[in-house]
C-alpha positions in Angstrom: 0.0 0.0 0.0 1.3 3.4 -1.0 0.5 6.4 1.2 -1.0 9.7 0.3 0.2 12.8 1.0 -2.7 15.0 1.9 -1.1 18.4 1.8 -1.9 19.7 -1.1 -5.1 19.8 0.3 -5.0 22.6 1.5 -3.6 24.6 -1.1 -6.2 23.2 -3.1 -9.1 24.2 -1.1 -8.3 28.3 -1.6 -8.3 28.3 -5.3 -12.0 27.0 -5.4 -14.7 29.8 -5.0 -17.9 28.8 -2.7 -19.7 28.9 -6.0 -17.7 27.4 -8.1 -19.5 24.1 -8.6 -17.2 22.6 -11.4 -14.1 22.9 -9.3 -15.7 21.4 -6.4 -16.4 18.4 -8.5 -12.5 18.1 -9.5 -11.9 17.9 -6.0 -14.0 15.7 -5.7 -12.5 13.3 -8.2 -9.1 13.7 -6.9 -10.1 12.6 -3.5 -11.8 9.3 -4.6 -8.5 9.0 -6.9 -5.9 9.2 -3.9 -8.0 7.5 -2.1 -8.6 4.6 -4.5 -4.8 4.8 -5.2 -3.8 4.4 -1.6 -5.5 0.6 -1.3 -3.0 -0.6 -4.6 0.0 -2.7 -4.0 1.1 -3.3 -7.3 3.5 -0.2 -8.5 2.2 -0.4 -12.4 -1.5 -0.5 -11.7 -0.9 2.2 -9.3 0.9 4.8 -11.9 -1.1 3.3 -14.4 -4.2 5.1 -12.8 -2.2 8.5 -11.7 -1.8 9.0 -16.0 -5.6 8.1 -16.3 -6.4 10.4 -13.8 -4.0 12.9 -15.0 -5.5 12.6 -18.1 -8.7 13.2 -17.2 -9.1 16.1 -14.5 -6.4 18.2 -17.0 -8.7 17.2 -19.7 -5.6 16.4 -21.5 -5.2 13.3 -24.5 -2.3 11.3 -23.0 0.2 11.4 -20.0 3.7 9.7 -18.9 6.1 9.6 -16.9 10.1 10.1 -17.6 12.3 8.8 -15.0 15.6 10.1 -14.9 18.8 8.2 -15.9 22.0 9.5 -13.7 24.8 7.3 -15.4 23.7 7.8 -18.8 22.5 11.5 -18.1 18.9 11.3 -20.0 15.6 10.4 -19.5 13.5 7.1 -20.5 10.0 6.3 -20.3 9.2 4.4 -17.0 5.3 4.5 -17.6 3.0 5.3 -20.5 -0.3 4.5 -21.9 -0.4 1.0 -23.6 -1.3 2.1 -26.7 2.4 3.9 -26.8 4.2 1.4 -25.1 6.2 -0.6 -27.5 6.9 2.4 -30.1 8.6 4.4 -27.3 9.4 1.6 -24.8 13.6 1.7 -25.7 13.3 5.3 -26.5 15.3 8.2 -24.5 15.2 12.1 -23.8 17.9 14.3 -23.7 18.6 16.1 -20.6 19.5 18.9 -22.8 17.4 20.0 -25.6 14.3 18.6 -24.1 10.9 20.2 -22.2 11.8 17.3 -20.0 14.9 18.4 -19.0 14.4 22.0 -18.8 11.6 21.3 -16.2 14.3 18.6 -14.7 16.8 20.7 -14.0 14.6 24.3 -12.9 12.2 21.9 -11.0 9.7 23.7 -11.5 6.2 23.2 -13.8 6.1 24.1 -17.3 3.4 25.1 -19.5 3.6 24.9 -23.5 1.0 26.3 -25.3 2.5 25.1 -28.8 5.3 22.4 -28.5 6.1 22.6 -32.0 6.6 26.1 -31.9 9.3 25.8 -28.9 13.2 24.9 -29.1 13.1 22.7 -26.1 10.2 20.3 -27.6 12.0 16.8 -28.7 10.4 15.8 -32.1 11.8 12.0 -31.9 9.8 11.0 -29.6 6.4 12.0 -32.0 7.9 10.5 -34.9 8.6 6.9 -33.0 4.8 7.2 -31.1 3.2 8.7 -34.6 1.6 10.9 -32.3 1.8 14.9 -32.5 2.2 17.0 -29.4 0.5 19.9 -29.7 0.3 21.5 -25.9 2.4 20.0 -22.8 2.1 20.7 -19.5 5.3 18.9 -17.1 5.9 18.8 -13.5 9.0 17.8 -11.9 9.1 14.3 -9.7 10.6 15.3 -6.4 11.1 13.5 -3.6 13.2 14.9 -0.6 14.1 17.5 -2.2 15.8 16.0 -5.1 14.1 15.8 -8.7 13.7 11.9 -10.3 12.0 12.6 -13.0 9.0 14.5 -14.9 5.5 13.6 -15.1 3.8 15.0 -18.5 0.5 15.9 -20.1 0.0 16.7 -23.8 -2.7 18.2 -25.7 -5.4 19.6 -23.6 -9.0 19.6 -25.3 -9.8 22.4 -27.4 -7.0 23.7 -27.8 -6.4 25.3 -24.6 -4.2 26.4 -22.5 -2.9 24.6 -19.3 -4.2 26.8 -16.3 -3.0 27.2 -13.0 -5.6 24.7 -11.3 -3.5 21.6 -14.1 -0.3 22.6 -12.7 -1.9 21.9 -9.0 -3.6 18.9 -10.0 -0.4 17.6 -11.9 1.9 18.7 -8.9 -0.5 16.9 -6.7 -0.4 13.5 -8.8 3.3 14.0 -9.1 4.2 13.9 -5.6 2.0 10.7 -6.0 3.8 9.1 -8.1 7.5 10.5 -6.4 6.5 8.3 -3.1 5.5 5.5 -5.2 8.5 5.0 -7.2 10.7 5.5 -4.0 8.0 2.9 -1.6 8.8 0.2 -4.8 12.5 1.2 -5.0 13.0 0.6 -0.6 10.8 -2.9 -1.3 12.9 -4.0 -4.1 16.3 -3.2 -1.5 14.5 -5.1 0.9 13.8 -8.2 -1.2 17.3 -8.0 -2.4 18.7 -7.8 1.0 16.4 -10.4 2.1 17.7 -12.7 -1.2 21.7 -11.9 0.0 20.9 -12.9 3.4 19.1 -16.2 2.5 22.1 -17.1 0.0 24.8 -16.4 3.0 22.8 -18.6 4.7 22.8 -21.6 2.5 26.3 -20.8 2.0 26.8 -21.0 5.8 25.5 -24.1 6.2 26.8 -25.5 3.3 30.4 -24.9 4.5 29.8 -25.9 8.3 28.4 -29.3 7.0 31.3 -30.0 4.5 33.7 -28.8 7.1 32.4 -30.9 10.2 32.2 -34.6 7.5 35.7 -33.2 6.2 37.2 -32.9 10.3 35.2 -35.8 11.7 37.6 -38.7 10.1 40.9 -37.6 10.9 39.7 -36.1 14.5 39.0 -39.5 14.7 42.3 -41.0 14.2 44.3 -38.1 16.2 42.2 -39.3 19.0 42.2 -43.1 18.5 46.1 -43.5 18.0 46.8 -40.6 20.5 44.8 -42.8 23.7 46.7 -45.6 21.8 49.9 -44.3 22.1 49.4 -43.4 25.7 49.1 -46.7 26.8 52.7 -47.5 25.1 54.5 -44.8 26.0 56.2 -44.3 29.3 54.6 -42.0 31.9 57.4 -38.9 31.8 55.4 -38.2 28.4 51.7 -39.1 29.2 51.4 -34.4 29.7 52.8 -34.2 26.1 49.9 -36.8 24.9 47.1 -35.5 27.1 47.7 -32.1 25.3 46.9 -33.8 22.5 43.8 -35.8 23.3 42.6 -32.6 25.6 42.6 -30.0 22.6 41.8 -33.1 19.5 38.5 -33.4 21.9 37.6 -29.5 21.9 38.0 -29.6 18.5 35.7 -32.2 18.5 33.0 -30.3 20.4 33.4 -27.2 18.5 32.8 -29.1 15.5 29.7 -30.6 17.2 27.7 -27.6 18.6 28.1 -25.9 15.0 26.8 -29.2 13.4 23.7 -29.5 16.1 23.4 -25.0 15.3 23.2 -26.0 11.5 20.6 -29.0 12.5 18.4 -26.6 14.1 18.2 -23.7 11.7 17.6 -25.8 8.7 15.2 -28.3 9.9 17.5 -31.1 10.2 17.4 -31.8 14.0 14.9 -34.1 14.8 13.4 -35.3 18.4 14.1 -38.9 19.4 11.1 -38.1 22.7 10.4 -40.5 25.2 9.7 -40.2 28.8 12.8 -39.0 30.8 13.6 -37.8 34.7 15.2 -34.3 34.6 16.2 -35.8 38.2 18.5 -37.8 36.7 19.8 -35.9 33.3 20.8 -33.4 36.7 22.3 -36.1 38.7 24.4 -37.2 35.9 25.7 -34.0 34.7 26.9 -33.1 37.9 28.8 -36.3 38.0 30.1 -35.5 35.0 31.2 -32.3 35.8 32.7 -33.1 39.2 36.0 -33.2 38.4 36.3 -30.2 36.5 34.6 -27.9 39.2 37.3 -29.9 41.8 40.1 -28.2 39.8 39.0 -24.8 40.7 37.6 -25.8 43.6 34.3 -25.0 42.9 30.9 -26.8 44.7 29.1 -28.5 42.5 25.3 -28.9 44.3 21.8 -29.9 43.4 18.0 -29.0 45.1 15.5 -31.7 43.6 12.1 -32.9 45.0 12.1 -35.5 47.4 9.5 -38.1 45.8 9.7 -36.7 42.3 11.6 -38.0 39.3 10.5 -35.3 37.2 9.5 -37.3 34.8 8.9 -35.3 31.1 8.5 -36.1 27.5 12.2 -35.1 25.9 14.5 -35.9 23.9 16.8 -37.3 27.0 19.8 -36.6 25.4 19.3 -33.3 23.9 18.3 -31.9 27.1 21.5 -33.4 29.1 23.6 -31.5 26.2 21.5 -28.3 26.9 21.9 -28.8 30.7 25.6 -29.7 30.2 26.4 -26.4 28.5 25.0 -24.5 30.9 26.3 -26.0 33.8 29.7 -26.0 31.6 29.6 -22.1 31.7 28.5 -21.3 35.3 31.9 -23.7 36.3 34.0 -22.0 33.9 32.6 -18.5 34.7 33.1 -19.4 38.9 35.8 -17.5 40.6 37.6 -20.2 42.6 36.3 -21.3 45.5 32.2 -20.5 43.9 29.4 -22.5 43.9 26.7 -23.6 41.6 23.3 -25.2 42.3 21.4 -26.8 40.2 17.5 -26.3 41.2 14.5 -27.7 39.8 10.7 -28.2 40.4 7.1 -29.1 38.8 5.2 -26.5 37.8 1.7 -27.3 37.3 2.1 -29.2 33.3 6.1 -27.8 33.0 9.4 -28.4 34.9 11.7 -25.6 35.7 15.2 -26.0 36.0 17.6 -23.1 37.0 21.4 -23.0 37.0 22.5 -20.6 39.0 26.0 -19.5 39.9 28.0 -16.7 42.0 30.2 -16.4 39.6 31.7 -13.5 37.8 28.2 -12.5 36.3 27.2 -10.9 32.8 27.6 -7.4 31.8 24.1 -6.0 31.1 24.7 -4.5 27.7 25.9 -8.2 26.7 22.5 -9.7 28.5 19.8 -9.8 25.7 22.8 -10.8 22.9 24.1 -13.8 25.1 21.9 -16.9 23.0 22.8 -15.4 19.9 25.3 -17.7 17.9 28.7 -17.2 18.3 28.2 -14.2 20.3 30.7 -14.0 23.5 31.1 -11.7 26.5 33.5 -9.2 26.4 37.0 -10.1 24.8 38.8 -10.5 27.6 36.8 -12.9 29.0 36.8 -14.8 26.0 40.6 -15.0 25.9 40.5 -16.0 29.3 38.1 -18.8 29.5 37.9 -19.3 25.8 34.7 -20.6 23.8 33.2 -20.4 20.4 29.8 -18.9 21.5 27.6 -21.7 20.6 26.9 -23.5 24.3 24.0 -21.0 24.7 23.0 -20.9 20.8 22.2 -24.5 21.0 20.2 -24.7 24.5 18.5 -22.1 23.3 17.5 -24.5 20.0 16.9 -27.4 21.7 14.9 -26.2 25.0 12.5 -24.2 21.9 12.0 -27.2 19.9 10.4 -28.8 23.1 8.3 -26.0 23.2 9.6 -24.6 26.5 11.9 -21.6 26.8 15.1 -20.2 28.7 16.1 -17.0 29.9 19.2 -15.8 31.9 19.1 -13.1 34.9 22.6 -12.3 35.9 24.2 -9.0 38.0 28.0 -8.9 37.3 29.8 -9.4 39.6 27.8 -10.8 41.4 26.7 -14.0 39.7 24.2 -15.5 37.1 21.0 -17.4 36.8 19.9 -19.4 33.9 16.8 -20.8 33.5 14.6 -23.0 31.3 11.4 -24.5 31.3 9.9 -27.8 29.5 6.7 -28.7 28.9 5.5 -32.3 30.7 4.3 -33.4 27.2 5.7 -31.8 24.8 4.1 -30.5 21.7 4.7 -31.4 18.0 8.0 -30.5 16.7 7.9 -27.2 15.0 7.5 -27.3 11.0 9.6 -24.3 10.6 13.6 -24.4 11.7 14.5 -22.0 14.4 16.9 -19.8 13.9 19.7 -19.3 16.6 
């Protein structure tokens, strides 16, 4: 829908005498026009019916519109009546030598009572059309203060003269037609930025997926013969082979949280659901993590209901990735000595779970950006604790596809609290991939 600009009203309204009866009825018509026009999508239907209406309330024989041509320097005809559409279709205007241009580059209307008669008509374009321009009446395209192009009328009826009343109604209908072409120029950016973006996007996913099949194999092997060689070799270099298997298995879970991000956006993550204690997925993933919060001496600890499993409708071992990851951060993030409980509870058809740690908390400029892929908190943070920035991406992901959602509350410096919430039965898997 294009809007209307309404202030020509106004200026309108004090050119028509109480009594006159004939130019109440042109404004009339030009209301029902605009307001007709302003329901149209479509840009050539729309300008299509600003040169009928043009037409008609100058009483003129035909209109068009030039638009304009900045590399080239000239003018070509963006919309004309059918019947003149494939004579003049490939045709252009000079800038110079041209009614068009003169009222281009003045921006200002221009009345000619006999085209032939005047230097500045261009005969070409007659010749092409077969049509003779008698009288012409142009107005200038502006939009923000800079001229696009020029919207003509030609041969009003009995040979008369264009008054001042045309010129309003032509300025009016111009500053029509300026909006539209710029509302259809801003759509077609859009749809092209739109376009780039879904391409990157394929392009994105494309590379992650040949990359992770590509790393997979020889991880593989770095990792096999590496815990191989560690049972061979003697123990004065078991730290040099560690170092190995320790970073050939981060690599490995990089390379996993961008495959499980590129499952999720493009539909190819799929729910294995069965009925699953959120008790126990907690209960393990402390274990898990025991030894890791022991080397910074961090307290690992858990609140759960006493006679409840917790029993859900999950993917199991989704949600222990999506619990890992975040009980993965609020160790890392733990100054030494911290703590981190792991709470959770039935609330009426969900569970809640909350991960909460007093830890080194989240800067609140970086607290609405924090699920976002690949995002990470302050660079000095990052070098310090390291990360890719897809732990959160791909909770996020996974707690949605069950239908529940997560949330994080942190003050920094004072510590952070994660949150999530899942749905005792969950609902059907979403047709649409989420985007993380």
């Amino acid at each position: 829908m294009f809007p209307v600009n309404s202030d020509w009203l106004v200026k309108y309204n004090l050119t028509i005498g109480e009594n006159d009866m004939e130019q109440s009825k042109i404004l009339e018509r030009l209301l029902e026009v605009t307001r007709n026009l302003s329901a149209s999508a479509d840009l050539e239907t729309y300008v299509q019916t600003l040169l009928s209406a043009a037409a008609e309330l100058t009483d003129s024989e035909s209109a068009s519109i030039l638009e304009y041509d900045e590399i080239a320097q000239d003018f070509h005809f963006r919309f004309v009546p059918w019947f003149h559409r494939e004579a003049i279709q490939s045709a252009r205007v000079p800038l110079n030598g041209s009614i068009a241009g003169w009222v281009f580059l003045h921006e200002k209307p221009l009345s000619i009572p006999d085209a032939r008669a005047d230097a500045r008509h261009y005969p070409k374009i007659d010749q092409l059309s077969n049509f003779t321009t008698s009288s012409l009446l142009g107005v200038p395209l502006i939009l923000r203060g800079r001229p696009l192009g020029v919207f003509e009328v030609f041969n009003k009826s009995s040979a008369a003269q264009y008054s001042e009343e045309d010129i309003l109604i032509m300025e009016t209908l111009a500053s029509l037609a300026s909006t539209a072409l710029q509302n259809a120029a801003l759509e077609q950016n859009a749809q092209s930025s739109i376009e780039g973006a879904k391409e990157l996007e394929r392009l994105k996913s494309e590379f992650i997926a040949i990359t992770s099949h590509e790393l997979r194999t020889p991880l593989g092997l770095i990792l096999g013969h590496s815990t191989f060689l560690r049972e061979l070799i003697g123990s004065e270099h078991h730290e040099q082979v560690d170092a190995i298997i320790r970073n050939a298995s981060r690599l490995k879970e990089i390379i996993e949280s961008l495959s499980r991000v590129d499952n999720y956006q493009t539909g190819g993550a799929t729910l294995r659901e069965g009925r699953a204690s959120i008790a126990r997925i907690i209960e393990d993933t402390i274990l898990s993590f025991n030894e890791m919060a022991a080397q910074t001496q961090v307290t690992l600890k858990s609140s759960l209901p006493q006679d409840d499993e917790l029993s859900v409708n999950v993917d199991a071992s989704k949600i222990a990735v999506t619990l890992s990851n975040l009980v993965k951060n609020a160790v890392v993030f733990s100054n030494r000595g911290g703590q981190v409980n792991i709470r959770a509870e039935r609330q009426q058809d969900a569970v809640k779970v909350t991960v909460e740690d007093n830890g080194i908390g989240i800067p609140v400029k970086d607290l609405p950006h924090i699920f976002e892929r690949f995002y990470q908190v302050e660079s000095h943070l990052t070098r310090k604790h390291s990360g890719m920035g897809l732990g959160l991406a791909v909770a996020k992901a996974t707690v949605e596809m069950h239908g529940g959602k997560i949330w994080a509350e942190s003050i920094e410096g004072v510590g952070s609290t994660f949150i999530f919430i899942l749905p005792v039965d969950a609902p059907e898997p979403p047709k649409q991939p989420f985007i993380v």
